[in-house]
N, C-alpha and C positions, 0 to 999 in steps of 0.2 A: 504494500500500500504506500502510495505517496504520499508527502503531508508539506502543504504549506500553510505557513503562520503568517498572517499579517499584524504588525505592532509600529508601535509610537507612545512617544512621550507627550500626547497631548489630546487631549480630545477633541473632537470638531473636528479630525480629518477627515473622518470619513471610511475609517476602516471597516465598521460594519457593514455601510452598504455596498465597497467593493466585494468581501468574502462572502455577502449572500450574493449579489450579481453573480460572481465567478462561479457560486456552484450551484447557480439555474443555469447556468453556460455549459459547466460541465455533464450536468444532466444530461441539459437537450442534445449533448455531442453523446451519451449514450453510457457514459463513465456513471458506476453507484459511488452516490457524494455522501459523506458523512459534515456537517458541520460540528465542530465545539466549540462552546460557548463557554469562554471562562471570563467574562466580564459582570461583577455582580449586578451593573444595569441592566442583565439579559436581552439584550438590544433582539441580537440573534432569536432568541425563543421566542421574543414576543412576537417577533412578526412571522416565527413560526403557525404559533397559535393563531393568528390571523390568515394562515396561507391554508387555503380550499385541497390544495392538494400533499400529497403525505412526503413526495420526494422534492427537493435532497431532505435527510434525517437531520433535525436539531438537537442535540444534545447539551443541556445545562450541565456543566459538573465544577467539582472546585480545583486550584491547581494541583491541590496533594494525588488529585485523582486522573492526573490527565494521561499519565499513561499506561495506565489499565482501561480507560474510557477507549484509546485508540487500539490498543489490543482487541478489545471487545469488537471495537469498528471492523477491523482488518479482519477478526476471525467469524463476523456475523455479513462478510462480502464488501464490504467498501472497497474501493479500489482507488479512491481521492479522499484524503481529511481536509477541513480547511478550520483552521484554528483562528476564533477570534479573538482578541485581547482587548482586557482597558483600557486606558493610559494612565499612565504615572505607579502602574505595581511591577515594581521591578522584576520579582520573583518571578509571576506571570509571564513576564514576556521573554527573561532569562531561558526558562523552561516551556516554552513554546517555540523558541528559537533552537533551543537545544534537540527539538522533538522533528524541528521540521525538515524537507531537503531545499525548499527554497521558502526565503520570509521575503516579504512583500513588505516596504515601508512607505506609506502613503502619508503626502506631506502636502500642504494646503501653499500654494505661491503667494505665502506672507513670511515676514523676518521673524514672526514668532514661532513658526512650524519650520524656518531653516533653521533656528539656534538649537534646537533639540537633537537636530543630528551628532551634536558631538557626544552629548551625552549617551545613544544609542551605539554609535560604538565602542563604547564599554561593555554595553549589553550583549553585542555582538562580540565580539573579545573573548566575554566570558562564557558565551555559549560557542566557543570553536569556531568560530568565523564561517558559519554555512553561507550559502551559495545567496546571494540577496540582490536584488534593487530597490530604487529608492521609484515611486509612481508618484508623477503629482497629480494631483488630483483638487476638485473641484474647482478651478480653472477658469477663471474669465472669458465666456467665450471670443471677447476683441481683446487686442491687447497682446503684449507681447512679456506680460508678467511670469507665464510657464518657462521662458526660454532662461530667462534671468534665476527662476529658481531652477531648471535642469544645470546652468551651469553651476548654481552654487554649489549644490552636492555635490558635481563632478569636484570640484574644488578639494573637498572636503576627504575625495578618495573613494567616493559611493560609485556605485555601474548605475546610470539611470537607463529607466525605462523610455523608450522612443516614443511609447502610447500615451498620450495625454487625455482626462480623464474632466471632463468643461462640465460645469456646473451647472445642468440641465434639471429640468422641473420635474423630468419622466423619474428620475432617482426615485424622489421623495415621494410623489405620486404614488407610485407604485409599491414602496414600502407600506405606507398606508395602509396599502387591503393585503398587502402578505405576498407583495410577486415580485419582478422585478423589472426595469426598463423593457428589456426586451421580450418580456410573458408579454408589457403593456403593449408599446411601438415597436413590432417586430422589426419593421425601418426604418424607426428611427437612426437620428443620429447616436443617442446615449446606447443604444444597441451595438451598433457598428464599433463604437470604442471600446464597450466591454468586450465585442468577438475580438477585437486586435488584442485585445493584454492578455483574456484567455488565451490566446494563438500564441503570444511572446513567452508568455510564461509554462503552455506548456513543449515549448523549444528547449527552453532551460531545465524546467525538469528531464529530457531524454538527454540532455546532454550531462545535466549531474548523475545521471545511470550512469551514463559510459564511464563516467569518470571511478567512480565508486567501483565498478568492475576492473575498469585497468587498475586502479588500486588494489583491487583483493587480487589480480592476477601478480603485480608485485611483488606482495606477500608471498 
């Protein structure tokens, strides 16, 4: 099973509604999605409880728990985790980073959500340096503010992601009743950018396989 964590030191990014988007994407691409939800605001569950249909799985649990919750995923058929986190519990996202093969850090193109990046590389540090980019996300759609916070990250030593993620009304919309952009506006635009970062991200995970492999072949 593969498992990506999306984390941040701040809230307002937006991490939830990317990791539910990505794994109605992964769905409808035919992958069984597990989500976990270790954010005590249950952002994740609650719009579970509000989604008509049973797939992808939400799962609340606490951090002590999260990797016997993924075990249990992995060995009841998941074949994708997508871990959501809070912001500002270290432990949390230390051990969701340590759990996953690629974390997702979605970071809002303001100076408040670029300054957190340093502190996240400790976090990442400390969980083994797994495989990551930095997403910006909720995006101006005029404006050239995404470009200025892609480079800032680079700056900083992060991989960004090419996908940029514009702060579209279909998100929210559509968390609402429990779906996501693209259950809602199958053409929309906020759809189209979720299918890109799904697409990018799952590039990266075939390519952290390969890697993981020539590593054990190493050994």
């Amino acid at each position: 099973m593969q498992v990506i964590a999306t984390i941040g030191q701040k809230g307002g990014s937006g991490k939830s509604t990317l990791a539910l988007a990505l794994a109605v994407e992964a769905h409808r691409a035919g992958r069984s999605v597990a989500v976990i939800d270790l954010d005590p605001q249950t952002t994740a569950s609650n719009w579970s409880d509000r989604r008509s249909d049973e797939q992808p799985a939400v799962v609340s649990c606490q951090v002590s728990r999260l990797q016997q919750v993924l075990d249990a995923a992995a060995k009841g058929g998941a074949d994708l985790a997508i871990i959501d986190t809070p912001g500002k519990l270290t432990d949390a996202l230390i051990a969701a980073a340590k759990a996953a093969d690629f974390v997702m850090v979605p970071i809002q193109p303001q100076l408040y959500d670029i300054e957190t990046l340093a502190s996240l590389k400790d976090v990442l540090m400390l969980a083994k340096n797994p495989a990551c980019a930095v997403v910006v996300n909720r995006a101006p759609v005029q404006g050239k503010r995404h470009i200025e916070t892609q480079d800032a990250a680079r700056v900083q030593g992060f991989t960004v992601c090419p996908v940029v993620i514009h702060n579209r009304a279909a998100h929210g919309d559509a968390g609402n009743v429990g779906r996501s952009a693209a259950e809602m506006e199958p053409n929309g635009r906020a759809a189209q950018e979720i299918t890109a970062l799904y697409s990018y991200i799952a590039i990266a995970l075939t390519e952290t396989d390969h890697e993981k492999v020539r590593i054990s072949r190493r050994a």
